[in-house]
N, C-alpha and C positions, 0 to 999 in steps of 0.2 A: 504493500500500500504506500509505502514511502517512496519506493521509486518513480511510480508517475510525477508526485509532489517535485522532487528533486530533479526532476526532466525539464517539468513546467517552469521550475524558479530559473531555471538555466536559461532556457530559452528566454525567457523574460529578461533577464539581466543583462543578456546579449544584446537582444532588442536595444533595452534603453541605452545602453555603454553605446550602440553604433548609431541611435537618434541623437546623441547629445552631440556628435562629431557634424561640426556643419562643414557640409561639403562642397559650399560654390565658390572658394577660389580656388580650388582646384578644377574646378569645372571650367572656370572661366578661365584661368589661366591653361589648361589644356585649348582651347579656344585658341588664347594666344599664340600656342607652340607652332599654329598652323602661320600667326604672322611672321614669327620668328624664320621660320625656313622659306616660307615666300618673296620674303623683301631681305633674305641674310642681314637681320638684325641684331647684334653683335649686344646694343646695348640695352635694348630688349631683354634678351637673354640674361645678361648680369643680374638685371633687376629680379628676375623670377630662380632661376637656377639655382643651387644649393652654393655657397663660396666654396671657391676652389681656389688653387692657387695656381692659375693659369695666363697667357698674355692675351691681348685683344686679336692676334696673330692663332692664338692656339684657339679660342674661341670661333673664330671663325672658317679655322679649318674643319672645324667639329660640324659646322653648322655646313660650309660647302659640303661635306658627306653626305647628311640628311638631304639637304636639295638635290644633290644627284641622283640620287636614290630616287625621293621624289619626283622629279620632274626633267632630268637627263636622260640613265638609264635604265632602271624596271618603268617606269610610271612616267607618262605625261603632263602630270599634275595632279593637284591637291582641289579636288573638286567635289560637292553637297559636304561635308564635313561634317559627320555629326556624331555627338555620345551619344553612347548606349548605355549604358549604366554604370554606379561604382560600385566598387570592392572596398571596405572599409578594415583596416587590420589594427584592432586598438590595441595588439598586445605583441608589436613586430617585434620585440627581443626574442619573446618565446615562440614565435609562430611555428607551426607545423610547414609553411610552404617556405624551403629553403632561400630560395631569391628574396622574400619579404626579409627572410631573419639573416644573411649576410648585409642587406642593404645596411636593416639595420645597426648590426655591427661593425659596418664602416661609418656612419653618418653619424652614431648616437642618437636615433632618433626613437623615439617606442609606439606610434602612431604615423601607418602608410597608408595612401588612399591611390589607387587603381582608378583610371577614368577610363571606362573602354569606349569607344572611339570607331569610326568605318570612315571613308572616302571611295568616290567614283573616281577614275581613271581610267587609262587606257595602256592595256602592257606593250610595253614597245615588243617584248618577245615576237610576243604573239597579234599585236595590233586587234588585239580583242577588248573588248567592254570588261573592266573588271573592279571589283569590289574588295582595298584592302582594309585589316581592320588590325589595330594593338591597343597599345594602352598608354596614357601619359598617365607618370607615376610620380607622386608628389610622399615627402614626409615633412611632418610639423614637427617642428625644433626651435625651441625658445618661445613659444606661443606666432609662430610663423610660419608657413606653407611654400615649400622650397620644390621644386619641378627636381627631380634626381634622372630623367631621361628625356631622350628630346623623340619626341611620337615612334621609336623604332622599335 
């Protein structure tokens, strides 16, 4: 009889620990990730991005890759853009999915949020109609919401 109870409080605890995490700048800021590699916006970037210790040279080498990708080689561009949903992780130190929990143990952060994410394009492979989709991944650090990948 006690196990149903202890199923229920779980789920429930869950619940509110992943309502209380508001999640639109992360949303928005995924948004922006799509300005970031369109216009190679360099100080865009800085602004959202987690600090690193990088040059405005290394940043934007970083960000020429994503465009290429985007809109050079696989893909024609970054076209209807939209989320899909997010993944909320309030307890990234211990998390079960390995990529949440090294993130977080490189970043110091205990709180990741997944913005999953599609775009229309055209593969240049194959010059077909196609539909990519990932995730822009943010962690809160210091009561702050820092982008840790840029859409790939």
């Amino acid at each position: 009889m006690l196990k149903p109870f202890i199923t229920i409080t779980a789920i429930t605890l869950s619940s509110y620990a992943h309502a209380s995490i508001d999640v639109a700048i992360p949303k928005e800021n995924c948004l922006k990730a799509v300005e970031i590699v369109k216009n190679k916006d360099v100080e865009l970037m800085k602004s959202i991005y987690i600090p690193i210790d990088a040059t405005n040279s290394q940043y934007q080498g970083f960000i020429n890759e994503i465009y290429d990708w985007a809109y050079v080689k696989n893909y024609n561009g970054i076209n209807a853009f939209t989320i899909q949903n997010v993944t909320v992780f309030d307890n990234a130190k211990q998390s079960d999915n390995f990529i949440v929990k090294t993130s977080s143990d490189r970043h110091g952060h205990n709180v990741e949020v997944w913005v999953r994410y599609s775009f229309d394009s055209i593969n240049r492979a194959t010059n077909a109609d196609a539909t990519k989709g990932g995730y822009c991944k943010f962690a809160l650090l210091d009561n702050k919401w820092y982008m840790i990948n840029l859409l790939k």
